[in-house]
SEFIZA-3560 file (N, C-alpha, C; in Angstrom, 3 decimals):
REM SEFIZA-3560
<numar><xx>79.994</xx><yy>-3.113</yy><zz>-123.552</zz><atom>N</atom></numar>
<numar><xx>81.257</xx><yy>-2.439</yy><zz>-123.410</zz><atom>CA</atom></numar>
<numar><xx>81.377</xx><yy>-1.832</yy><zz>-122.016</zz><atom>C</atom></numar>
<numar><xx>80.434</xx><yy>-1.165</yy><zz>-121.563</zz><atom>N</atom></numar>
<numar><xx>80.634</xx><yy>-1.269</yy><zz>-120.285</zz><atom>CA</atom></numar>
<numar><xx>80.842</xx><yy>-1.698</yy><zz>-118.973</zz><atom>C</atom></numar>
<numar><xx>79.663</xx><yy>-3.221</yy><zz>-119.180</zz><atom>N</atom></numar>
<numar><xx>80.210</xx><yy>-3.914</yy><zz>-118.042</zz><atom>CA</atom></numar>
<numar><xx>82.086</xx><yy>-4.179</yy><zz>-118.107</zz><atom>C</atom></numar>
<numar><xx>82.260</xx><yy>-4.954</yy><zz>-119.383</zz><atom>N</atom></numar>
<numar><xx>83.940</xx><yy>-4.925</yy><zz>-119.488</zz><atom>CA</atom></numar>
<numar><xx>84.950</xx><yy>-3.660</yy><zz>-119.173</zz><atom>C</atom></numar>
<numar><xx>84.520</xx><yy>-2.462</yy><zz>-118.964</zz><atom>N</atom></numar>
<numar><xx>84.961</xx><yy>-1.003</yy><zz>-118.514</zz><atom>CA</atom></numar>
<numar><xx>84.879</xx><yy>-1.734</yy><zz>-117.079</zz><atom>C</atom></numar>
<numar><xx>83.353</xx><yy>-1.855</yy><zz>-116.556</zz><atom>N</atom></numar>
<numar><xx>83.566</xx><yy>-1.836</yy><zz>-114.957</zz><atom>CA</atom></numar>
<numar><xx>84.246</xx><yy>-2.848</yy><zz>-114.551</zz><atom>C</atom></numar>
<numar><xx>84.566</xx><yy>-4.034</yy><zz>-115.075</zz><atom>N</atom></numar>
<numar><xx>85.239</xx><yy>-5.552</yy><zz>-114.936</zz><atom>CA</atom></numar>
<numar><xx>86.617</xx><yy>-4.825</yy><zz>-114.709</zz><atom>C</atom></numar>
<numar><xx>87.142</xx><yy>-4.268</yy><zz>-115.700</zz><atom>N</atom></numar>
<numar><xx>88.311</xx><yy>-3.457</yy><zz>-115.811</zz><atom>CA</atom></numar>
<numar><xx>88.541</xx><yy>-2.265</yy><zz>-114.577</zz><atom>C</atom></numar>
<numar><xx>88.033</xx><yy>-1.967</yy><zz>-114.051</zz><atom>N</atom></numar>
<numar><xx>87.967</xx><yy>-0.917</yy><zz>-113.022</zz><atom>CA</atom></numar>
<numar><xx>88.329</xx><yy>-1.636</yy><zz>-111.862</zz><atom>C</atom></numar>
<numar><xx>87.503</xx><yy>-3.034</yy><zz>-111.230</zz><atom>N</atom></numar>
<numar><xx>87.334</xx><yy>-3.695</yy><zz>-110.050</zz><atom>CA</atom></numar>
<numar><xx>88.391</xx><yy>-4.217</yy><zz>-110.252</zz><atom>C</atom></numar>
<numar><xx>89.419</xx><yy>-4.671</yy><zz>-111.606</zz><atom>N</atom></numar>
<numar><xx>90.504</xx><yy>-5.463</yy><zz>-111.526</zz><atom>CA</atom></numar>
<numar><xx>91.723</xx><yy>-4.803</yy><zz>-111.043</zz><atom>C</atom></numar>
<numar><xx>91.796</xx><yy>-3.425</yy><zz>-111.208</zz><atom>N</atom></numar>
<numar><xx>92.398</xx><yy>-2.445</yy><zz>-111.571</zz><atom>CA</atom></numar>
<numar><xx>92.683</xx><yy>-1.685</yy><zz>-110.102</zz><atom>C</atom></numar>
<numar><xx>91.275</xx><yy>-2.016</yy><zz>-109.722</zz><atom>N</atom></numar>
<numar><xx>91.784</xx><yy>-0.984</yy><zz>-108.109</zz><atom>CA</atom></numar>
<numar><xx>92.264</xx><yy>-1.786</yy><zz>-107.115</zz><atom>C</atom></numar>
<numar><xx>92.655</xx><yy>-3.045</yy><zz>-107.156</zz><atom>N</atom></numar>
<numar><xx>93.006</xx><yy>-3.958</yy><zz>-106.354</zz><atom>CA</atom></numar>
<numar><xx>92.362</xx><yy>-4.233</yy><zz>-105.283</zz><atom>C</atom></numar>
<numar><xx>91.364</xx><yy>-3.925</yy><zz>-105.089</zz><atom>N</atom></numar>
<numar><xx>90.287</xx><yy>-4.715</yy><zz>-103.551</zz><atom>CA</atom></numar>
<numar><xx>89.686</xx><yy>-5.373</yy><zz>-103.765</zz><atom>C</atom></numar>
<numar><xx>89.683</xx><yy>-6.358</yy><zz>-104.722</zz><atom>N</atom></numar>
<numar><xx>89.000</xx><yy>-8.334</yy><zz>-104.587</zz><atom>CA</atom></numar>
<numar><xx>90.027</xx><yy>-8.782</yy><zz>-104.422</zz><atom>C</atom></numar>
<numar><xx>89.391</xx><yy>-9.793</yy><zz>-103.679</zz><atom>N</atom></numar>
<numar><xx>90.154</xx><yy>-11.390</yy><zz>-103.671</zz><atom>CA</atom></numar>
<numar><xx>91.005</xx><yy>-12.296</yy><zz>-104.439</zz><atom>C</atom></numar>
<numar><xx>91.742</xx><yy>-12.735</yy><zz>-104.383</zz><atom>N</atom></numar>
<numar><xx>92.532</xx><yy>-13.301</yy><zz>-105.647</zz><atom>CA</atom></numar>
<numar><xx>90.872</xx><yy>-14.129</yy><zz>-106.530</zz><atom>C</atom></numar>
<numar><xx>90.049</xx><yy>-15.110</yy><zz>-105.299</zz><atom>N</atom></numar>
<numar><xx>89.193</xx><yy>-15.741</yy><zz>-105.919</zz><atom>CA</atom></numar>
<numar><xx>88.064</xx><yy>-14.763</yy><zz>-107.076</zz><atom>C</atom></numar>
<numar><xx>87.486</xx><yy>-13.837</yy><zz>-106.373</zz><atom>N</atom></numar>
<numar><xx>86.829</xx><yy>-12.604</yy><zz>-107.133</zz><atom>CA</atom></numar>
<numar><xx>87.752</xx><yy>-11.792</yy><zz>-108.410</zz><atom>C</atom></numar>
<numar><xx>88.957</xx><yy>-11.915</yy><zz>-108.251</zz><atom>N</atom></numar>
<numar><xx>89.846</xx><yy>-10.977</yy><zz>-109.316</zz><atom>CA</atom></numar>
<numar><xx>89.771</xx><yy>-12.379</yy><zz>-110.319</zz><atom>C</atom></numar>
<numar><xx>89.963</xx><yy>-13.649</yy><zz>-109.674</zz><atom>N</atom></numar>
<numar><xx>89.732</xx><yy>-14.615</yy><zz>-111.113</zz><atom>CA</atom></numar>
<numar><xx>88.243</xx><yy>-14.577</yy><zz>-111.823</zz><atom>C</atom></numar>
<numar><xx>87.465</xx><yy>-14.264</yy><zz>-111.244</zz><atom>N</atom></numar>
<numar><xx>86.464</xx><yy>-14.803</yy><zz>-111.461</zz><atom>CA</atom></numar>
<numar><xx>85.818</xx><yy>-13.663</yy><zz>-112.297</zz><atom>C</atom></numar>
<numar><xx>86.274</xx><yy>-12.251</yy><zz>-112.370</zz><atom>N</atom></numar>
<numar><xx>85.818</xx><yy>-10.689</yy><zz>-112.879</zz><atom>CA</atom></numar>
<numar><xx>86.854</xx><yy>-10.814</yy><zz>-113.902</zz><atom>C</atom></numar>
<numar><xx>88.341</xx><yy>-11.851</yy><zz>-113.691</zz><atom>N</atom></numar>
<numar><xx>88.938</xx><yy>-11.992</yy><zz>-114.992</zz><atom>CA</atom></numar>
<numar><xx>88.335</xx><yy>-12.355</yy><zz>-115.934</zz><atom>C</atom></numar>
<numar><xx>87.463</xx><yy>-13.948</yy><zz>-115.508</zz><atom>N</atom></numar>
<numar><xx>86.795</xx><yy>-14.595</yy><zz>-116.809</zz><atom>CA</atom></numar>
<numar><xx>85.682</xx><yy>-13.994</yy><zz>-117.391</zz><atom>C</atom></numar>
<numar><xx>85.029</xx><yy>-13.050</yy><zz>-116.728</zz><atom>N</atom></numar>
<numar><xx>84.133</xx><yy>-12.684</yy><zz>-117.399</zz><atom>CA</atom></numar>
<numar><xx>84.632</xx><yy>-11.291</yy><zz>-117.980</zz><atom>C</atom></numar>
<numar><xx>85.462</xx><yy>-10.914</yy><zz>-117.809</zz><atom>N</atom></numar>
<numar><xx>85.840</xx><yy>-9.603</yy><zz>-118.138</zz><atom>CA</atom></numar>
<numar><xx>86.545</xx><yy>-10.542</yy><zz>-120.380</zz><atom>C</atom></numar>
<numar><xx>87.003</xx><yy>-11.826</yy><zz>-119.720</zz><atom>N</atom></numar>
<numar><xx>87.604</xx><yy>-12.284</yy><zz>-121.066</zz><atom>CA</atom></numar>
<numar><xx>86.256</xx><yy>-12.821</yy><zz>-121.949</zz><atom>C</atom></numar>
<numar><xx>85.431</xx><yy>-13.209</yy><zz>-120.841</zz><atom>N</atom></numar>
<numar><xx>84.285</xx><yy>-13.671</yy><zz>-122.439</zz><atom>CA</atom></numar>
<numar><xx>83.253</xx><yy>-12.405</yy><zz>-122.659</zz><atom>C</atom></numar>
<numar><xx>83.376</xx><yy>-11.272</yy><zz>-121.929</zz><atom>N</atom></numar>
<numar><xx>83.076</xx><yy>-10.048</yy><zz>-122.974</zz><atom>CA</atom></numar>
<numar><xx>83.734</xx><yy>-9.094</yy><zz>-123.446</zz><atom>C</atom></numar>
<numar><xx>85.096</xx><yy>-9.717</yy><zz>-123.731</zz><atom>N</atom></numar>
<numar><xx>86.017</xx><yy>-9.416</yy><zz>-124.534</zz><atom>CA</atom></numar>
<numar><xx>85.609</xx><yy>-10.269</yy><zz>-125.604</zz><atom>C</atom></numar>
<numar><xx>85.768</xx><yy>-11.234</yy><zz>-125.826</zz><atom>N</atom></numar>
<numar><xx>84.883</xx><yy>-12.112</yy><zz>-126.980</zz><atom>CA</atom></numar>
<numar><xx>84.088</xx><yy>-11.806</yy><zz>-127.901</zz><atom>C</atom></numar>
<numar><xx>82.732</xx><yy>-11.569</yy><zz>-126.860</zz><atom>N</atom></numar>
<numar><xx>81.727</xx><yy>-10.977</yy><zz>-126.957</zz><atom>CA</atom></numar>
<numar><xx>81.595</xx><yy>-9.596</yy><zz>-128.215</zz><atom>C</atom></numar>
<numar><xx>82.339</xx><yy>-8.695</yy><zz>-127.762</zz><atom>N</atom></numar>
<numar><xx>82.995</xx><yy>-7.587</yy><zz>-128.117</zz><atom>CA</atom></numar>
<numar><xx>83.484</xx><yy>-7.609</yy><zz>-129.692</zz><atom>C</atom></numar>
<numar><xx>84.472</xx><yy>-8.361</yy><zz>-129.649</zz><atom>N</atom></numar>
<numar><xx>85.477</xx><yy>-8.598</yy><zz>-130.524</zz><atom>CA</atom></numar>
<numar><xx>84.292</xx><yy>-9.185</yy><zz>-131.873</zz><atom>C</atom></numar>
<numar><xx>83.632</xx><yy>-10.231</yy><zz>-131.336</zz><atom>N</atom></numar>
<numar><xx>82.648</xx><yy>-11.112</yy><zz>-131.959</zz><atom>CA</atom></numar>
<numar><xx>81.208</xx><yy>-9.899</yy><zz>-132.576</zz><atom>C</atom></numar>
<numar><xx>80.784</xx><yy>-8.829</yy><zz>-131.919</zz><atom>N</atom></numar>
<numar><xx>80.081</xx><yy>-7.825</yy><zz>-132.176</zz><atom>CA</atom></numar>
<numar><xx>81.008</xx><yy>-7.041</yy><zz>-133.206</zz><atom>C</atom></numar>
<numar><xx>82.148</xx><yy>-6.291</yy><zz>-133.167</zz><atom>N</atom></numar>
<numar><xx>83.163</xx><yy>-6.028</yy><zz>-133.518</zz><atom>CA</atom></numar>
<numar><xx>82.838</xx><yy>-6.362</yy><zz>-135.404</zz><atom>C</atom></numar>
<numar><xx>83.675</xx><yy>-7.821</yy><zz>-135.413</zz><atom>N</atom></numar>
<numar><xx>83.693</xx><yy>-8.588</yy><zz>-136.432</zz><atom>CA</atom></numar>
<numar><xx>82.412</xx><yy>-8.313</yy><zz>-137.468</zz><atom>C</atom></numar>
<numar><xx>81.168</xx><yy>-8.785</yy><zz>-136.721</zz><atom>N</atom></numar>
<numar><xx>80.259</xx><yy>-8.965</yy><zz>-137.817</zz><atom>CA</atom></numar>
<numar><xx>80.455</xx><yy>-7.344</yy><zz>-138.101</zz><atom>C</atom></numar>
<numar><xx>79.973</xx><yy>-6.480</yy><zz>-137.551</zz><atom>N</atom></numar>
<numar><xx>79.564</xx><yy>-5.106</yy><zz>-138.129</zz><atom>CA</atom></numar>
<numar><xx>80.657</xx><yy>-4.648</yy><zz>-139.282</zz><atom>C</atom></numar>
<numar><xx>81.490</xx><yy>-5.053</yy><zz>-138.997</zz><atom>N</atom></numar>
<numar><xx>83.162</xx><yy>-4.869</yy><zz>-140.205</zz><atom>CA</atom></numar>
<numar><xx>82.842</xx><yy>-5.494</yy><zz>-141.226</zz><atom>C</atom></numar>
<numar><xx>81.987</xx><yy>-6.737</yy><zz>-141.126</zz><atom>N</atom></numar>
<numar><xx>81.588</xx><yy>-7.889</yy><zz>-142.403</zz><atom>CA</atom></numar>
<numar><xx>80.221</xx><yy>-6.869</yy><zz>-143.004</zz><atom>C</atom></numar>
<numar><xx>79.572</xx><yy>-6.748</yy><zz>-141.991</zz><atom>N</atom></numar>
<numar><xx>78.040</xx><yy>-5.745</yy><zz>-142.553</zz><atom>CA</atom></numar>
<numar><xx>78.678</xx><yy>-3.954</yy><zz>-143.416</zz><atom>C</atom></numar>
<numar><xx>79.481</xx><yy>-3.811</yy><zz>-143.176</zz><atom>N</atom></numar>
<numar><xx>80.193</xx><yy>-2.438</yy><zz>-143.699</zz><atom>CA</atom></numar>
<numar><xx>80.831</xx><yy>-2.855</yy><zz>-145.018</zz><atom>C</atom></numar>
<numar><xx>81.516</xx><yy>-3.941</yy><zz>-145.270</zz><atom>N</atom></numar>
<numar><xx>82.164</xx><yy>-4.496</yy><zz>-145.906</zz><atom>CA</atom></numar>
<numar><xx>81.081</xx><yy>-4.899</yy><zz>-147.197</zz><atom>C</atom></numar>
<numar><xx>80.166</xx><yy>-5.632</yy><zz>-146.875</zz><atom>N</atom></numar>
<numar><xx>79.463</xx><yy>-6.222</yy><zz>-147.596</zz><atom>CA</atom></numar>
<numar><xx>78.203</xx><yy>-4.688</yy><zz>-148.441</zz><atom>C</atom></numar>
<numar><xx>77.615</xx><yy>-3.823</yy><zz>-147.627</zz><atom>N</atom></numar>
<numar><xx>77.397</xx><yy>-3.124</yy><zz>-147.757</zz><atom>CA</atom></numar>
<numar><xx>78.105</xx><yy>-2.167</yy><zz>-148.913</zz><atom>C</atom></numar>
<numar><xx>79.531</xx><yy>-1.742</yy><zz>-148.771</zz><atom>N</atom></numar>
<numar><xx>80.320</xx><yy>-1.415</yy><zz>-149.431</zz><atom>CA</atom></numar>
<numar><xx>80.490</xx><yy>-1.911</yy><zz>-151.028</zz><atom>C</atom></numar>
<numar><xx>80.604</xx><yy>-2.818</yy><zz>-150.570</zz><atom>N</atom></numar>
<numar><xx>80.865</xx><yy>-4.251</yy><zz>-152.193</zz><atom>CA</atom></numar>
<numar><xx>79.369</xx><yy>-4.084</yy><zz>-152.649</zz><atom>C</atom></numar>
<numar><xx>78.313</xx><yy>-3.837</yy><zz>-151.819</zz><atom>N</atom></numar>
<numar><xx>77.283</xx><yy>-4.053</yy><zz>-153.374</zz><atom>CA</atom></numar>
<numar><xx>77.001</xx><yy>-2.325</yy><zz>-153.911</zz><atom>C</atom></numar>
<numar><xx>77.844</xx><yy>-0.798</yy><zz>-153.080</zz><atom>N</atom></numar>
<numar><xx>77.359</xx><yy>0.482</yy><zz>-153.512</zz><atom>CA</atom></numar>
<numar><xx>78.998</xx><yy>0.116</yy><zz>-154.993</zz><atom>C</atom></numar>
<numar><xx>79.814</xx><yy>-0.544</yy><zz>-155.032</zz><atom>N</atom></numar>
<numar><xx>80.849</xx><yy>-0.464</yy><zz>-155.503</zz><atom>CA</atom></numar>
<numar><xx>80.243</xx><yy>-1.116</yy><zz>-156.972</zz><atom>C</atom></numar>
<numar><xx>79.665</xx><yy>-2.362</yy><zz>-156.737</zz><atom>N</atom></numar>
<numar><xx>78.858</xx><yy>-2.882</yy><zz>-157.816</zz><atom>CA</atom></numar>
<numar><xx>78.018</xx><yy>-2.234</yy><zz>-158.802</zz><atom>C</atom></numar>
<numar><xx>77.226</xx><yy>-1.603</yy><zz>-157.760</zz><atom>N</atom></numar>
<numar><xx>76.161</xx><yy>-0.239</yy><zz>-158.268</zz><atom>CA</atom></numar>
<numar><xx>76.849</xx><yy>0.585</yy><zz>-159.378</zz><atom>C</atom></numar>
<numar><xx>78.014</xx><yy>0.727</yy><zz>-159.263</zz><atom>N</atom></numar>
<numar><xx>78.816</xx><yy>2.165</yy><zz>-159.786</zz><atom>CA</atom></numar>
<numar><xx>79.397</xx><yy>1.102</yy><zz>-160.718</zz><atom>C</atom></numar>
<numar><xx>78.519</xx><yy>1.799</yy><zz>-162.371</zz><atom>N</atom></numar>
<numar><xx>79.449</xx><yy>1.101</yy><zz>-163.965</zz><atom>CA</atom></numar>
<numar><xx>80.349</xx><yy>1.881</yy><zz>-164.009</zz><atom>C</atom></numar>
<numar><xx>81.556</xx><yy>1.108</yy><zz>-164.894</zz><atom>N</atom></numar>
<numar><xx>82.378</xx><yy>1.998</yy><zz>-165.449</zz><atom>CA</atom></numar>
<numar><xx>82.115</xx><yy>3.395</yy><zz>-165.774</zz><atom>C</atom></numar>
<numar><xx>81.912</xx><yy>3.304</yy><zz>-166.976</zz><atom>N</atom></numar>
<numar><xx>81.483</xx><yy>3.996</yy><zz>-167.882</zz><atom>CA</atom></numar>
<numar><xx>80.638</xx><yy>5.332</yy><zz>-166.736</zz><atom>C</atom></numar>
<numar><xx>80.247</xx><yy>4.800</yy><zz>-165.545</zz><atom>N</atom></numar>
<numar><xx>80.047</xx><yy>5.909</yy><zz>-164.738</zz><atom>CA</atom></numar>
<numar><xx>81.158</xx><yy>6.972</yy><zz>-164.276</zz><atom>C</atom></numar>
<numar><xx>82.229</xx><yy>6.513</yy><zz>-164.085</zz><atom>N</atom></numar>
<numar><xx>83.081</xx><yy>7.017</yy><zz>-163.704</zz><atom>CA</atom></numar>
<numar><xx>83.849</xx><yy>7.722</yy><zz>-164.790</zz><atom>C</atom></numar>
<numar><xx>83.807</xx><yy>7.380</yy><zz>-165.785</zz><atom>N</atom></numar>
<numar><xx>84.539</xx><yy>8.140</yy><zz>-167.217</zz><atom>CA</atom></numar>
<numar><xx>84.265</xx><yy>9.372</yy><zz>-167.161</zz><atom>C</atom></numar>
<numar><xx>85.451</xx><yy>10.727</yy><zz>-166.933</zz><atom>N</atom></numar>
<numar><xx>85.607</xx><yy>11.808</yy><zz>-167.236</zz><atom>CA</atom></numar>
<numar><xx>85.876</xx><yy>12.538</yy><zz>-165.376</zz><atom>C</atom></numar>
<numar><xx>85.610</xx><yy>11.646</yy><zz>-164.674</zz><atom>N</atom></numar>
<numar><xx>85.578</xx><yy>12.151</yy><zz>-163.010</zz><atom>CA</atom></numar>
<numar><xx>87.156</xx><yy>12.535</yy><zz>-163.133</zz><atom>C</atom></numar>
//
């Protein structure tokens, strides 16, 4: 997350090159990816996590809450 912060900074202050501003683009987009792709699983690991404490819990546990 940071390098994509500093990618974002160098794009941002305008002193590269058109060639260097493309080139801090693409990598600024595949750790955006990156990101997004880190992102994803941990939402699936929370998710999944979730679904088996939900499983855990019988009915009949919850009767009278």
């Amino acid at each position: 997350m940071q390098d994509l912060e500093k990618v974002v900074e160098q794009l941002e202050s305008g002193d590269l090159s058109l060639d260097k501003s493309l080139q801090q683009f693409e990598k600024g987009v595949k750790l955006s990816r990156d990101c997004q792709a880190a992102l994803t699983d941990a939402e699936q690991k929370v998710q999944v996590l979730l679904d088996s404490e939900l499983k855990d819990i019988a009915p009949e546990d919850l009767e009278g809450q």
